[in-house]
C-alpha positions in Angstrom: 0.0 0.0 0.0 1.6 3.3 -1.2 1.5 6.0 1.6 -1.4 8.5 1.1 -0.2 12.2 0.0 -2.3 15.4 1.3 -2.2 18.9 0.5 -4.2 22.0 1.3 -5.9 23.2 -1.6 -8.4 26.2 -0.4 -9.5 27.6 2.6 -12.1 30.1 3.8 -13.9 32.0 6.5 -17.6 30.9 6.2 -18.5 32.4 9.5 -17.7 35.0 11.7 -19.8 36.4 14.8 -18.8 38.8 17.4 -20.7 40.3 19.9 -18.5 43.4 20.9 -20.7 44.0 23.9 -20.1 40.6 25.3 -16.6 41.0 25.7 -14.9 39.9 29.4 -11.6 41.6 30.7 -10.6 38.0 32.1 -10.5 34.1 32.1 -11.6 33.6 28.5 -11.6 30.0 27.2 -11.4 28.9 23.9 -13.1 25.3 22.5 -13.3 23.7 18.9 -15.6 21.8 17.1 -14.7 19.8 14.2 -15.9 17.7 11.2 -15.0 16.5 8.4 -16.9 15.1 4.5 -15.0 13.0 2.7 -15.8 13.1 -1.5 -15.9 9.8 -2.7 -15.8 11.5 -6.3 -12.9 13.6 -6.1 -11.0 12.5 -3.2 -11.1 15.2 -1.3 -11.8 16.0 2.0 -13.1 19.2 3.8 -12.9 20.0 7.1 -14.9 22.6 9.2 -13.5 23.8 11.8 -15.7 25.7 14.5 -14.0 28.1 16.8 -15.4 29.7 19.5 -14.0 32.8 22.1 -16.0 32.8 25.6 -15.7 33.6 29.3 -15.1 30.9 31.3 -17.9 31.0 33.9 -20.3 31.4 31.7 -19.5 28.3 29.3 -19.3 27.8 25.2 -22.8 28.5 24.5 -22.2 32.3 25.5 -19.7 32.7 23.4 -18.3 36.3 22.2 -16.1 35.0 19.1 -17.2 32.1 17.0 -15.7 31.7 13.6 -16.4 28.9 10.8 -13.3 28.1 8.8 -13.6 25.0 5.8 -10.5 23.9 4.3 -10.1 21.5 1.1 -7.9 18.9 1.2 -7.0 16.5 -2.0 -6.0 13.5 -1.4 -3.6 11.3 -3.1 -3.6 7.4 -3.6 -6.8 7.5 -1.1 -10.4 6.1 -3.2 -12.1 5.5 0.6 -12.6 6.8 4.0 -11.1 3.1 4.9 -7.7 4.7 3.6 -7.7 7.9 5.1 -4.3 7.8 7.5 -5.2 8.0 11.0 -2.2 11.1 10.5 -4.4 13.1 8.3 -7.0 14.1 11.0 -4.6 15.6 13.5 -2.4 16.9 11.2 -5.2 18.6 8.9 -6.0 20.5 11.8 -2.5 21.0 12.3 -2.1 23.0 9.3 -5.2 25.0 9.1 -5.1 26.4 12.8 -2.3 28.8 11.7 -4.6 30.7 9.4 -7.3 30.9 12.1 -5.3 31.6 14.8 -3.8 34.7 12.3 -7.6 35.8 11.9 -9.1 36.0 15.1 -6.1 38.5 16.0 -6.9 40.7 12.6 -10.0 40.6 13.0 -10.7 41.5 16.7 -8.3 44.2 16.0 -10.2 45.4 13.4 -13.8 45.0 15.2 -11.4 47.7 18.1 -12.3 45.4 21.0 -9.4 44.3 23.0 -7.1 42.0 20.4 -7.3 37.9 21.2 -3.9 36.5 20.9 -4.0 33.1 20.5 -1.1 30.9 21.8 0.5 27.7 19.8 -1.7 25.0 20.8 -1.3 21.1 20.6 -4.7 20.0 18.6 -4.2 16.6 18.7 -6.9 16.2 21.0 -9.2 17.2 18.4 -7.9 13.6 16.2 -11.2 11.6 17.3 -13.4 14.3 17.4 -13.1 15.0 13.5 -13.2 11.3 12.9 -16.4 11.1 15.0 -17.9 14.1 12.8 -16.9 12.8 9.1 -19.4 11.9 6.5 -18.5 10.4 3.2 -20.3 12.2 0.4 -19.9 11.1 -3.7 
């Protein structure tokens, strides 16, 4: 079996809330949601990545940031979800977190609310979550 090649081919914001008036001065959190569709046709695979901004106490479902970003991925050598690499999940994330982690700090510049900063983070945890939330369209 020849190893399966990947490489990001597009990427975009699909969604971006932010509720200026919600904003705390401390102990934000930050919590992803991921999932994936895997074309059957094409061979390529798109995964949505949900990121959301919020204060701690009050949990995820009052958040003050959320952003949508989809990325395409083609896939090489790969004709089923079967032969998707267990590497490609984390690693998918991997690369597209750079490009949202870039955004959130333009844009909450840009909105002039106090800028969000977002650290390097290990996403690995994220693996069998975006597993979990793929579907295999054709």
């Amino acid at each position: 079996m020849k190893n399966a090649v990947f490489s990001l081919t597009s990427y975009k914001f699909e969604k971006v809330e932010i509720n200026a008036s919600n904003v705390p001065t401390e102990k934000i959190s930050v919590d992803f949601n991921p999932r994936g569709e895997f074309n059957t046709t094409d061979h390529t695979f798109k995964v949505t990545l949900d990121f959301y901004v919020f204060q701690k106490e009050l949990g995820v479902d009052n958040y003050f940031v959320m952003i949508s970003c989809s990325s395409i991925f083609q896939l090489e050598s790969v004709s089923s979800i079967e032969e998707v690499p267990n590497y490609f999940y984390k690693n998918s994330i991997a690369i597209v977190y750079p490009y949202i982690r870039a955004f959130v700090s333009s844009v909450t510049v840009q909105a002039n609310i106090r800028p969000i900063i977002l650290p390097t983070l290990n996403l690995s945890s994220l693996e069998t979550p975006l597993k979990d939330n793929t579907i295999v369209v054709s």
